[in-house]
N, C-alpha and C positions, 0 to 999 in steps of 0.2 A: 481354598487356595488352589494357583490351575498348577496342575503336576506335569512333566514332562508330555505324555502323552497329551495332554488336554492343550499346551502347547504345539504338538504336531498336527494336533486336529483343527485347532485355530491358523496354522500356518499351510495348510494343507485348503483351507476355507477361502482364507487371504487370496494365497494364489491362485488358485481356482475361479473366482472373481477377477482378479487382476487379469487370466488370460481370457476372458469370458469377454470383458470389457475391449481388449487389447485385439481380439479375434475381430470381434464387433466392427471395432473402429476402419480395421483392416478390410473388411467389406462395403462399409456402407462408404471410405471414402473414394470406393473403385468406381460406384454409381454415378453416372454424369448427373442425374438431377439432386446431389449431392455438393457438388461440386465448390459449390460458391459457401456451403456451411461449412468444409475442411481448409478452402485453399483462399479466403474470402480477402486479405492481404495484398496478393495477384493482382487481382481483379478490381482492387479501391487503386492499385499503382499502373493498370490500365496495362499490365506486363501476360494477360492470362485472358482468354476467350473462352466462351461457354461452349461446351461439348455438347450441349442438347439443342444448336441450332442448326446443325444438319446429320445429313447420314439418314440410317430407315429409322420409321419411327419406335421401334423396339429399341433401337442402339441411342436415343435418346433419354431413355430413362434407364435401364441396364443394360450394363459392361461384358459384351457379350465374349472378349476374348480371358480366356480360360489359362492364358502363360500367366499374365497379374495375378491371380489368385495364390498360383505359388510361389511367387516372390512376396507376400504379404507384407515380411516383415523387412521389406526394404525401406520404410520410413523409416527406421533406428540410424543407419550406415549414412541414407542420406540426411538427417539431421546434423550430422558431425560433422558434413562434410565441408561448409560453409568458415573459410576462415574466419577469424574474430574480424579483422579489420573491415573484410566486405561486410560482417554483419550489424555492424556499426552504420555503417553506412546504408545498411536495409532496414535498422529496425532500432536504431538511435542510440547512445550508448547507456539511458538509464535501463532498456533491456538487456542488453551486453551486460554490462556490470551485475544487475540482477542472476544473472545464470552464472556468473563467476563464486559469488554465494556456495553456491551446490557443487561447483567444483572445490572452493577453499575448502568442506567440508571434508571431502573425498581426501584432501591434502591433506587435514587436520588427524582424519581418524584408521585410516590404512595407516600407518606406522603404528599408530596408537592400538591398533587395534591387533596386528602382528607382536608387538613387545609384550602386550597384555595377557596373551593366548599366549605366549608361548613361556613367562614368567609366572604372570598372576595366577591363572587357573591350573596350573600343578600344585605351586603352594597353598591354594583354596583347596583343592580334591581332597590333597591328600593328609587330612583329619578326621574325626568323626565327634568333633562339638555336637554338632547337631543332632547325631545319632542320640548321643547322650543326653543331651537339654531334652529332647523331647521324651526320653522316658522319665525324667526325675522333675522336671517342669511343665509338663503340658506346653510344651514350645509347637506351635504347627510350623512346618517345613516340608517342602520340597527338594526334589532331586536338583534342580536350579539354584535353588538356598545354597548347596553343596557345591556351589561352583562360586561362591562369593566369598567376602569377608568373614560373615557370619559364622561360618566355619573352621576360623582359626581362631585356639583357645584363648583365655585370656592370661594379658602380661607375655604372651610368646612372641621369640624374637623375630619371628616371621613378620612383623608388622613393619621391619625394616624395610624388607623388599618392596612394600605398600609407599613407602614413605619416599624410599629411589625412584619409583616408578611416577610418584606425583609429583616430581622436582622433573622426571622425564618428561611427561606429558605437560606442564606448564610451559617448559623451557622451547618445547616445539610447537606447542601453538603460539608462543609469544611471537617465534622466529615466523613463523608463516602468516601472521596478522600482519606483522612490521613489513616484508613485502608484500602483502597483498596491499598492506594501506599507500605504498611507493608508489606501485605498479600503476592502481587506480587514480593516483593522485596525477602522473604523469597523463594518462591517459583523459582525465580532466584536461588540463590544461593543454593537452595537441587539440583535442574536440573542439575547445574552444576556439585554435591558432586558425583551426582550418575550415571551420563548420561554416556553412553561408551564412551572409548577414540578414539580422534576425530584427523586431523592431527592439526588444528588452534590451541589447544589447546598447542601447543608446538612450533609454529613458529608464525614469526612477519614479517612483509612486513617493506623494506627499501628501503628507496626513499630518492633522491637527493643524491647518489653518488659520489663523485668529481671525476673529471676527472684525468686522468695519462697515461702520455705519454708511460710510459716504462709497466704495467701491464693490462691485461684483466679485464672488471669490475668480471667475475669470478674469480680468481687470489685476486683483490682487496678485494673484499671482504670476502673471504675466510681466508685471512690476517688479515685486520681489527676484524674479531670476535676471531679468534684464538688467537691473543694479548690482546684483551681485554673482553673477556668473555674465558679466555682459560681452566679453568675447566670443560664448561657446552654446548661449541657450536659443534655442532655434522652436518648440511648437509646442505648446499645452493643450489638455486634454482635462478638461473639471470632469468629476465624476458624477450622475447623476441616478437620483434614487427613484430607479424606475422595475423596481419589482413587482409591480400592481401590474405595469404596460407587457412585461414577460408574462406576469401569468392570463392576460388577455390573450397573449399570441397561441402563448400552449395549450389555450382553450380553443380557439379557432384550429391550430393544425389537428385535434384531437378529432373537432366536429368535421375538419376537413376530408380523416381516414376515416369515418360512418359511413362520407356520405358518398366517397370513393367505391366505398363498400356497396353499398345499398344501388348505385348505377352500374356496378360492374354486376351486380345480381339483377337489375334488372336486363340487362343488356345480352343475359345469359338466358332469361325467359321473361321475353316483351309481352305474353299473354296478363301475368297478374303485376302491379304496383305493389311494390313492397310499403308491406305497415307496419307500425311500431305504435308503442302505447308510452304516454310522455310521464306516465308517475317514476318512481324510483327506482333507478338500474332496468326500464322497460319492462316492472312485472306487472303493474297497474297504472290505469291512467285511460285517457281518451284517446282509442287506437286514430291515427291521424298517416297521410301519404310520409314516407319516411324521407325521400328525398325533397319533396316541397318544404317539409320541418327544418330539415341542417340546414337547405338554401338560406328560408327566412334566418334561422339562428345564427348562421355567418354573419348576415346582413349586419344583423344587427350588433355582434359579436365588435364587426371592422366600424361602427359608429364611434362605437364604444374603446376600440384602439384609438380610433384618428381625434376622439376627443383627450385621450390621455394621457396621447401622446404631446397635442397642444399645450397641456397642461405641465408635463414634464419637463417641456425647453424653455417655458414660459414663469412657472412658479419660482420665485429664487427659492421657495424652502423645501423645493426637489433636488436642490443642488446642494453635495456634500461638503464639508470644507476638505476635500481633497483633492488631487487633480494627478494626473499621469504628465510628468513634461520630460520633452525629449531634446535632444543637447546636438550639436554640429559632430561630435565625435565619441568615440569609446571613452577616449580617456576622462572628457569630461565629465560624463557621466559616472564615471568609477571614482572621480573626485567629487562629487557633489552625492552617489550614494555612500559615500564611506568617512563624511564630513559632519561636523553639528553646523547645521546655518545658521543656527539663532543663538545668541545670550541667553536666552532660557531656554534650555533643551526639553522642554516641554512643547515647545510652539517649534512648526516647521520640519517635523520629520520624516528623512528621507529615507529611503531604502531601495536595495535595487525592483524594477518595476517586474511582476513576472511574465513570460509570453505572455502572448493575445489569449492562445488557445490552453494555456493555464489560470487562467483570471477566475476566479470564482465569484460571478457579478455581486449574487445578492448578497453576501456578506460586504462589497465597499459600502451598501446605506448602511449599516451601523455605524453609532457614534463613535469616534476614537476613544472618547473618554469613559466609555463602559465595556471597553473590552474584559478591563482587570477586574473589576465587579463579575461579568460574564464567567471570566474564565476561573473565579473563586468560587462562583455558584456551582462550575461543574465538577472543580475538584473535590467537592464535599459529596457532590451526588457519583461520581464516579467512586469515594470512599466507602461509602452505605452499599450500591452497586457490590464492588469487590466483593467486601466482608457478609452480606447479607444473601450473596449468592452461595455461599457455603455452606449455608442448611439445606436447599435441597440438592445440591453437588453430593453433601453427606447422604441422603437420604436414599437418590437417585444410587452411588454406589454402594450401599448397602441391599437396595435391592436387587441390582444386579450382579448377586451370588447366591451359589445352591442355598449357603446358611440362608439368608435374606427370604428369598423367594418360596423355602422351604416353612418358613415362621407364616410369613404372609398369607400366601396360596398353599394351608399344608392339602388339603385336599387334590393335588397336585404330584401331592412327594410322591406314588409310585412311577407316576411318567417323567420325574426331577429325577429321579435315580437311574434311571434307564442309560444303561453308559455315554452313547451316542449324543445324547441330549447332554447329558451332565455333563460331558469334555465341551461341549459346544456353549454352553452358559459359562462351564469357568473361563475357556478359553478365546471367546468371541464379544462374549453378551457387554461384560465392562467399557471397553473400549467403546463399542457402538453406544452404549448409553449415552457413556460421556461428550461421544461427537456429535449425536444429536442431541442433546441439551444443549449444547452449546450453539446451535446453527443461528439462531439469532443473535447471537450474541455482536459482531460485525456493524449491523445496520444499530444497534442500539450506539455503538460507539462513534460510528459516521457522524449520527443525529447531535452525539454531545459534541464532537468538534465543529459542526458547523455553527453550532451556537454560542460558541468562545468567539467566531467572527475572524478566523485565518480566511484570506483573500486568496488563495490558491490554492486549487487542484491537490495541487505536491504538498503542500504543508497539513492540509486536511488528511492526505495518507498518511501522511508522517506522524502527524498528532494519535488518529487513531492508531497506526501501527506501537506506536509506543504504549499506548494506554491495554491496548489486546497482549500487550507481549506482559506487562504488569499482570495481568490480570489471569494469563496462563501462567506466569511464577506464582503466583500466590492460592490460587484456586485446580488448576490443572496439575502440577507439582507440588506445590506444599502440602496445602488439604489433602489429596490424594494420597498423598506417603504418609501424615504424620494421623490424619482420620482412619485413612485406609489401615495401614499399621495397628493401633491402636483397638477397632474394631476386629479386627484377626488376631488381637492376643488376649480380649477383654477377660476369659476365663481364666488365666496366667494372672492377670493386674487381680483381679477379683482376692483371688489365694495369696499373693505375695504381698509381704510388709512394702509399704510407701517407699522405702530406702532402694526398696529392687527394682523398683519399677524405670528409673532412667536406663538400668543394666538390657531389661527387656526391649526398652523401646529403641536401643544401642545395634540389641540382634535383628530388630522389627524391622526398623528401616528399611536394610538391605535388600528384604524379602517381597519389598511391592514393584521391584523390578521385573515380574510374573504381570501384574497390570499391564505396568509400560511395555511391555512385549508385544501384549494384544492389541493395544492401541496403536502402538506404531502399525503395525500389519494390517489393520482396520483403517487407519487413518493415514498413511504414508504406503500403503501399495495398493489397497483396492482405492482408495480414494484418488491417490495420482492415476491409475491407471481409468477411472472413470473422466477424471479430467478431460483425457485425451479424446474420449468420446463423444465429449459436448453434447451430449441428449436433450437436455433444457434447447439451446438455441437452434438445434435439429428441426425440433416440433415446431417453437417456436418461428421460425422462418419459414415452414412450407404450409402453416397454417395464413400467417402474411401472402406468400405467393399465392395461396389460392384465392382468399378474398380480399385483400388489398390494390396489388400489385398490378397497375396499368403500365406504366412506363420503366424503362430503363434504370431511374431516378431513384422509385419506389422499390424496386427491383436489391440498389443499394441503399437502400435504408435499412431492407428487412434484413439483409444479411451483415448488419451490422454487429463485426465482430468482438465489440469491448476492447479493453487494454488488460495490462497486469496488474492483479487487484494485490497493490502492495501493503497496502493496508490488513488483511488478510495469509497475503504469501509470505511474507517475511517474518513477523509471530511464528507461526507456523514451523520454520526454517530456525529460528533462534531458539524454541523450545527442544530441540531435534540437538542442537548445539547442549543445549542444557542438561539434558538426559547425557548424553554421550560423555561430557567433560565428569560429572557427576559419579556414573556408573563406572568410566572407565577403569575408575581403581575399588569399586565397591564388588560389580557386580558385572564383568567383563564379558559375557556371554551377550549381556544387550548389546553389544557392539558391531558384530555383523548385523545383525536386524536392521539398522541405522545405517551401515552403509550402503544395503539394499536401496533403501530410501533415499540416500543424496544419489546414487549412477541412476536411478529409475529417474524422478524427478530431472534429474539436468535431462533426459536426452528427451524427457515429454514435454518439458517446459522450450527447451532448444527448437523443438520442433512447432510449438505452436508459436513462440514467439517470430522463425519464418515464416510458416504459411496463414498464423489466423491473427495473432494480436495486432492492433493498430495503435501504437499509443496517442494518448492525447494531449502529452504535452511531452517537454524535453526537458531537466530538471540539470543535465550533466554530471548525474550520478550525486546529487546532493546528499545525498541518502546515508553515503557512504559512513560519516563519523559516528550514526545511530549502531548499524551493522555493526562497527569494529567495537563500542562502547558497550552493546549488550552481551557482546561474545566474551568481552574481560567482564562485565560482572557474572557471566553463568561461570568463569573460570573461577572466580575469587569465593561465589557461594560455593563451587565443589568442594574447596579447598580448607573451609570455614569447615562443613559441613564434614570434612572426613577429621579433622583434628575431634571435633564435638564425636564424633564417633570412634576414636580409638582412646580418646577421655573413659568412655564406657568400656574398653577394654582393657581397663589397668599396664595401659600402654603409656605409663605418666614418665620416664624415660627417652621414649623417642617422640612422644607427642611435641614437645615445645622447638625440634626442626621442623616443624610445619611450618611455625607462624611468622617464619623467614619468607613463605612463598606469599602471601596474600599483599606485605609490605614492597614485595617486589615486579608485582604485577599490577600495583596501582601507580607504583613508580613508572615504569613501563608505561601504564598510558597515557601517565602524563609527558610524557616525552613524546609520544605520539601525537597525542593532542596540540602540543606546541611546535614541533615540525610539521604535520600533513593538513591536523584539519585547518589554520588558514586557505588553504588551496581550496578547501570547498564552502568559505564565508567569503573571503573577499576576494577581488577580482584587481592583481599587483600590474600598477600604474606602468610596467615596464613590457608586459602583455600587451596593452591596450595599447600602448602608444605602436608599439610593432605589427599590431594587424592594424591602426590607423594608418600608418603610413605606406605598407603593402598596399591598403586599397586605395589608398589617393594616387597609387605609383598606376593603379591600373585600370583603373577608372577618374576620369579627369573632370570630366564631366558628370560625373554625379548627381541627378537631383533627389538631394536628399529628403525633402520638407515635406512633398509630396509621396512620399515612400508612407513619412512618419507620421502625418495628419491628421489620417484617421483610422490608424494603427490600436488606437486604445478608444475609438468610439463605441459602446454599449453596442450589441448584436440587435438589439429590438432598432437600433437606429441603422443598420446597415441596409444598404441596397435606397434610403433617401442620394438627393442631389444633396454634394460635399457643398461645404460652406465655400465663400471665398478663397484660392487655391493661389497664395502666393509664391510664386518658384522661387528660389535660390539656390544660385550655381555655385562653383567651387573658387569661384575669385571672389564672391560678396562675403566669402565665411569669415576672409582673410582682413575684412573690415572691420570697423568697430562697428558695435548693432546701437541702434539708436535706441537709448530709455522714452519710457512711455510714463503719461504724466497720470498723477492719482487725480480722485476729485477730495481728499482729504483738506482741508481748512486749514488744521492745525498742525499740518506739518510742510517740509518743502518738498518741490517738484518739477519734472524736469521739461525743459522749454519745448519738446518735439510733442505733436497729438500721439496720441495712444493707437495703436492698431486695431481697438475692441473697441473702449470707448468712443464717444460722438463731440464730446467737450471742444470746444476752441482752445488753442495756447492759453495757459495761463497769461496775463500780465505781469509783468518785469514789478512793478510796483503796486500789488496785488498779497491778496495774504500769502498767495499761494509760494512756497518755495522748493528747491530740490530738494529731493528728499535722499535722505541718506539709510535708508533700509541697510 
């Protein structure tokens, strides 16, 4: 167990790294041939010129004046300096809203963390439980131990103050959730009032089309809104399953940068033709000219699009029954996504459409009707996942501790024992274990949401964020305290009757607050401070510059700087929530540790989201009712979690005013729930109508049709000649739209031809009649 020392030594480590990182960062981003991997943002909004294209050629790759070097850490001051509203405006509000996060926290645990220190940890001190457990029980404890719960005897009336303090700290995270959830709710809907028009904002994605023998799902559909939205529906978009024709193209731009490569090499020594050998990843095979190889492979690469693409527009059974369609106005579209079209709400369902550059193509080809199938399969394999990753979580932190390590490698123990080493195992080693076991863990959950088949960007982080943040409560926090515990007291449990054993694991608990120490420090300061350093995309980009990079173009591809991996960051950020709310009344020393972590984190994440993140879609903070819903249940488990713990302290007394708090913070978010989050599912018909009008007031002329057209076209199909491009101005809107006739038999139909179909007018005295969809 890490002792106080071993704790300095570990936080002595931390920082140490953290300024190593931080130093780093502060030099390499003064280097102009740097430039574009710090400030890459700039440079995609055309607001930032590269420093290495004039001046001597030394002052092109390093920054030859010497005053920068002593302002280093003037990226901190300037990160702050950027009001909210203009950074809204720089870097859209699901980034905004994201760094609000790390400041809510900074809200949440500075009082909490002032009341706690200046209450808790007297009445913790000043006992000596512990002194005594561990000579008449074999209790292992720390000088840390001595600052917790663990420490006040049992049945003592001390546990009052515990019990104030967790009606404190409830009562003020409820008050700072309930405005933050205001604040951002507000700030949703100005985003929306003002933000430019967008194509989502006027189209809605339909799925589960019925089938028909006699029309095209293009046709059908185009039917179906015309009849029953026939003032307001303006341009459909079917959706088509062309994941075969993408992976054609990403195969071509792949062979494209070889052979980029292999001309820019030759171009640099026209003496020899560069070879390659065409077996496996070029380790064998028949060495052959490298650039004569990609030419023919293109060739035949772009046959092979242009046939598939034929095949694509052409086969009706590449066509989804889904279709993106887009409406004359906002409002109409907020009544048609937030409506059942059909008698059977099985058939016909709408939802709003998401951006272009949020669409997550390959998942529209899956069937609607196997989503739930899909998303059953993964809820059974993400359950085996969880619970199955706990043996070697157990295993993995059992050995990294002196006992562990000492069993395993005893041939070791005299250099295990060496103090140095020893504070550096107990105090370091845990934490890093844990964070690299876990590094995979992200891409494995990416891969299950994509396979449940969410059509967007944003719902794909949200899905995995949810399932990462599961999976750190029950494996990063449970298993860790209740395995971890457990394992540090086994020789106690060994000796003690069955009856004693809940009492031990009562005092246990408390004590793996010593882990979460190291890991925070390990994972929330050297890790944020390594952030800031971007070394992966560093290499990565100047390995591109060298052998890639011909033009301008390539220039910004390589320096492409990703988005915020919410998926990732937010987990991360909730478990931080969860320690904090948990400890603050167990084990109140972890509390500065944690706040180190949220003022670090906001001012590196602050900073990259000006100068490096691009996001790739706008979401308008959708995010937001996961955030506020995770942060009430880390409250509700602390809260669960301290009753079940002063149960063990023959605290049976003042235990049962606990169970007032958990009834009252689920109360709480359901009042939440039913005031804010509306604001971030539907979009109120009296919004819509006010930015429709505002823009009819100032734009008269408007062609909308042509905006929306080919706004939801498949990316493989962009940069073709647009189909027929019929205008429509702002006096035709105001007309009645003409119905368009089926070729169905058995039903009726309406006397104007179809604008898809090729049919003649039905006949008056014909089967064919209006149809009433």
């Amino acid at each position: 167990m890490a002792t106080l020392g071993d704790i300095g030594l570990a936080a002595v480590f931390n920082i140490g790294s953290a300024f190593v990182f931080l130093l780093a960062f502060a030099i390499l981003r003064l280097q102009p041939f740097n430039d574009r991997v710090y400030f890459p943002k700039w440079y995609l909004k055309g607001l930032r010129s590269s420093p290495t294209h004039g001046g001597a050629f030394v002052k092109k790759f390093v920054n030859l004046d010497f005053r920068s070097y002593i302002k280093f850490l003037n990226w901190m001051p300037d990160a702050l300096k950027m009001p909210e509203e203009e950074l809204i405006d720089h870097a859209g509000l699901d980034s905004a809203v994201y760094l609000r996060i790390y400041l809510m926290g900074l809200k949440i645990f500075v009082p909490i963390a002032i009341l706690s220190w200046t209450v808790l940890v007297p009445v913790n001190w000043t006992n000596s439980t512990l002194v005594t457990a561990a000579k008449l029980a074999n209790i292992t404890a720390s000088d840390i131990d001595k600052l917790s719960i663990s420490n006040i005897p049992l049945g003592s009336q001390r546990f009052w103050a515990h019990i104030v303090m967790a009606y404190a700290f409830t009562f003020w995270t409820c008050y700072v959730l309930l405005k933050e959830y205001a604040t951002v709710a507000d700030m949703r809907f100005h985003f929306l009032q003002t933000e430019r028009r967008r194509p989502d904002q006027y189209s809605v994605l339909v799925r589960n089309v019925p089938p028909d023998p006699d029309e095209s799902v293009s046709e059908l559909v185009e039917h179906f809104f015309l009849v029953n939205h026939p003032d307001n529906y303006l341009t459909s978009q079917v959706v088509y399953n062309a994941n075969k024709l993408a992976s054609l193209v990403e195969k071509k731009k792949q062979m494209q940068n070889w052979l980029d490569y292999y001309q820019l090499k030759f171009s640099r020594n026209s003496t020899n033709k560069p070879l390659m050998k065409t077996g496996f990843l070029g380790l064998w095979g028949k060495k052959v000219d490298a650039i004569d190889h990609y030419k023919s492979e293109i060739e035949n690469v772009s046959k092979e699009i242009a046939a598939e693409r034929e095949k694509v527009t052409c086969d009706p059974k590449s066509i989804m029954p889904a279709a993106f369609v887009s409406f004359k106005t906002r409002w109409a579209a907020a009544v048609c996504a937030q409506t059942q079209q059909s008698r059977n709400p099985t058939l016909w369902l709408t939802d709003w459409a998401p951006e272009p550059r949020d669409v997550y193509w390959p998942n529209l080809a899956i069937p609607y009707v196997s989503l739930t199938l899909r998303r059953l399969i993964m809820g059974v394999a993400f359950f085996f996942l969880t619970f199955f990753f706990m043996i070697p979580i157990t295993i993995v932190q059992s050995l990294a501790s002196i006992e562990g390590l000492e069993k395993v490698l005893s041939f070791l123990k005299p250099l295990i024992e060496v103090k140095v080493i020893k504070a550096f195992i107990a105090g370091v080693l845990p934490g890093l274990a844990l964070k690299l076991f876990l590094i995979f863990l992200p891409t494995i959950l990416m891969i299950m949401s994509k396979f449940e088949g969410f059509i967007s960007l944003s719902s794909l982080m949200r899905r995995s964020a949810a399932r990462y943040y599961v999976f750190n409560l029950v494996n990063t926090f449970l298993c860790s305290v209740i395995v971890g515990s457990a394992l540090q007291q086994l020789k106690s449990f060994i000796n003690q009757s069955p009856s004693q054993i809940p009492k031990t694991i009562g005092m246990a608990i408390p004590m793996r607050a010593t882990f979460f120490i190291t890991y925070i420090m390990v994972d929330g300061w050297a890790g944020i401070a390594g952030e800031i350093l971007r070394l992966k995309p560093l290499i990565i980009y100047h390995l591109k510059n060298f052998f890639l990079v011909k033009t301008e173009k390539d220039r910004e591809e390589a320096m492409d700087p990703g988005s915020l991996e919410f998926n990732t960051g937010e987990p991360q950020i909730q478990l931080y929530f969860l320690l904090g709310l948990v400890y603050a009344t167990v084990t109140p020393v972890l509390l500065p540790f944690i706040l180190v972590f949220f003022a670090l984190a906001y001012v590196v994440y602050r900073h990259q989201v000006i100068n490096v993140y691009n996001q790739e879609y706008e979401s308008a903070a959708a995010y937001w009712p996961d955030v506020h819903g995770r942060i009430i249940t880390a409250l509700v488990i602390s809260q669960v979690l301290m009753m079940g713990l002063l149960a063990t302290k023959h605290a049976a007394q003042s235990t049962p005013f606990l169970i007032a708090l958990p009834i009252l913070t689920i109360y709480f978010h359901s009042f939440c729930k039913g005031r804010y989050e509306p604001a971030f599912i539907r979009y109120p018909l009296e919004e819509a109508m006010m930015k429709d009008t505002l823009e009819r007031a100032r734009d008269q002329n408007l062609n909308l049709k042509s905006y929306l057209q080919n706004a939801y076209l498949h990316p493989v199909f962009k940069g073709e000649d647009d189909d027929e491009d019929e205008e429509i101005d702002g006096i035709k809107w105001e007309t009645e739209s003409e119905l368009v006739p089926t070729k169905r038999f058995s039903q009726r139909n309406t006397p104007v031809p179809s604008k898809i179909g090729s049919s003649p007018p039905p006949s008056q005295h014909g089967t064919n009649r209006i149809s009433n969809l």
